[in-house]
C-alpha positions as CSV (number, residue, x, y, z in Angstrom):
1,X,46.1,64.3,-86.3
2,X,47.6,66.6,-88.1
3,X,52.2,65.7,-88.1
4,X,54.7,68.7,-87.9
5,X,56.9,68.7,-91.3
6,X,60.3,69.4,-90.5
7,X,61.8,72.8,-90.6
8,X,63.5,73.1,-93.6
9,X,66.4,75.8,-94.1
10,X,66.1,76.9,-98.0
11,X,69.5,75.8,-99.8
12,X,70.4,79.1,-100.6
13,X,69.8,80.7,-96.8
14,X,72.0,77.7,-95.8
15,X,74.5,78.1,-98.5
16,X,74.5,82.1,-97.4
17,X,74.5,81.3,-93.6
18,X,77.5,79.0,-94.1
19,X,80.1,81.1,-95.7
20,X,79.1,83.8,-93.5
21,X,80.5,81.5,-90.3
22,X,83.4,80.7,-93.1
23,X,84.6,84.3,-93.1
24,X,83.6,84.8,-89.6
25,X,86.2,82.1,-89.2
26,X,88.8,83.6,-91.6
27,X,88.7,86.9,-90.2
28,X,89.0,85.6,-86.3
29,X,91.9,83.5,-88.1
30,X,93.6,86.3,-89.5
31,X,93.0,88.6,-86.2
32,X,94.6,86.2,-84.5
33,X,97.7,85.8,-86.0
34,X,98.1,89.5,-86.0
35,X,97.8,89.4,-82.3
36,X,100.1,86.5,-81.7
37,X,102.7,88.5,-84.2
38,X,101.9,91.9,-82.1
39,X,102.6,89.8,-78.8
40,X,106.1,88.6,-80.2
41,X,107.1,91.7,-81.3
42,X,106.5,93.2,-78.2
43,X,107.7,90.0,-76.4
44,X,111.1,90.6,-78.5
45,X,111.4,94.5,-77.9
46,X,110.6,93.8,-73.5
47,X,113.7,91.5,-73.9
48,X,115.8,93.6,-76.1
49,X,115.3,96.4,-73.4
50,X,115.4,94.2,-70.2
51,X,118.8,92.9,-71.4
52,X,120.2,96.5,-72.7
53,X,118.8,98.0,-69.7
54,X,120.7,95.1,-67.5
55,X,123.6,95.0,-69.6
56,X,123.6,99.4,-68.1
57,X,123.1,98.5,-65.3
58,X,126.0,95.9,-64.4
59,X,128.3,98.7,-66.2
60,X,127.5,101.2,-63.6
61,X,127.5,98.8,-60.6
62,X,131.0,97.6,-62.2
63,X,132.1,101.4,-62.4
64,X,130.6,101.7,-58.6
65,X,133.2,98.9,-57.3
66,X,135.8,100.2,-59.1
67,X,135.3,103.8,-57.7
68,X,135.0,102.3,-54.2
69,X,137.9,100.3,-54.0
70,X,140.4,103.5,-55.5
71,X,138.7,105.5,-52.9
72,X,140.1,103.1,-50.3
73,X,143.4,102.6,-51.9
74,X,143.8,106.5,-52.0
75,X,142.5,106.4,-48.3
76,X,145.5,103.6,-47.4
77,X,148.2,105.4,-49.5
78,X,146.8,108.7,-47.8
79,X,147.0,107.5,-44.0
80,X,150.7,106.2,-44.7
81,X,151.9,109.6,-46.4
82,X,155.3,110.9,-44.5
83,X,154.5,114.7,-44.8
84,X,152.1,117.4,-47.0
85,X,154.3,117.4,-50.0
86,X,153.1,113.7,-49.9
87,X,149.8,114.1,-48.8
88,X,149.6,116.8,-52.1
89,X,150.8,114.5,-54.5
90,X,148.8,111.7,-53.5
91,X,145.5,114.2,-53.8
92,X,146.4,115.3,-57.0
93,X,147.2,111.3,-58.8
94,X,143.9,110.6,-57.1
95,X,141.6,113.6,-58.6
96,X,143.2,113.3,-61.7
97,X,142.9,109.4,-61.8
98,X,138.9,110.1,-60.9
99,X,138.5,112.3,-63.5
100,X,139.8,109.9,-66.0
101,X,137.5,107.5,-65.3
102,X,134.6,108.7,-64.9
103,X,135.0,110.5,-67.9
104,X,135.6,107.0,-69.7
105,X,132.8,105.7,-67.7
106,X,130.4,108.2,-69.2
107,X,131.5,107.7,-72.5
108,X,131.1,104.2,-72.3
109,X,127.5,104.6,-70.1
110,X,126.1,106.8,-72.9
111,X,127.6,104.6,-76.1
112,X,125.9,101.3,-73.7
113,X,122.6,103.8,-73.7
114,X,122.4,104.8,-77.1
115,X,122.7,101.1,-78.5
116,X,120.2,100.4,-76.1
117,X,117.9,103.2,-77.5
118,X,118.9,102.3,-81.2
119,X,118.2,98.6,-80.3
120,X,115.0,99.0,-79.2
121,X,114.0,101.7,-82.0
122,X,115.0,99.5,-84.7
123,X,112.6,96.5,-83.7
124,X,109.3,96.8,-85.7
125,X,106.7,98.8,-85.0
126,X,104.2,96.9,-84.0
């Protein structure tokens, strides 16, 4: 009876076969650190805008409060007003108060929204 010789793999097909799994390897390698660096980036602009877009928001629910509670005060001050001359003066303090600060709480809503925007522009593209 006749034995089976071993299959033998010719040096060079091995040699060839090898570094083809070696830069299989290297390029897998490589594709994967430029995901994990893609990931981060991303990962660091999500958190750059979740904090800006927080940081807006708490301004304007700040601002909200603030509006609210003149709006009562005027309200109080309003109810105890003697007579219209009163009544006139107290409207006019409150309006022009009002516009005051929303004006200043617009400015400072847009400045909040444009370092936000410049923030999150300036991060790497990924």
């Amino acid at each position: 009876m006749e034995t089976m010789k071993p299959f033998e793999v010719p040096a060079d097909m091995r040699k060839f076969a090898e570094q083809s799994v070696d830069q299989a390897r290297q390029a897998f390698d490589r594709f994967i650190r430029a995901a994990h660096q893609a990931v981060s980036e991303f990962e660091g602009r999500a958190q750059a805008a979740r904090s800006g877009a927080m940081d807006v928001g708490g301004r304007a629910m700040s601002f909200a409060e603030r509006n609210m509670a003149a709006s009562f005060e005027f309200a109080q001050k309003l109810v105890q007003a003697k007579d219209v001359e009163e009544v006139i003066r107290l409207q006019t303090e409150y309006v022009k108060a009002q516009v005051q600060a929303l004006n200043e709480q617009t400015k400072e809503l847009a400045e909040a929204a444009t370092k936000l925007a410049k923030e999150t522009a300036a991060t790497k593209p990924l």
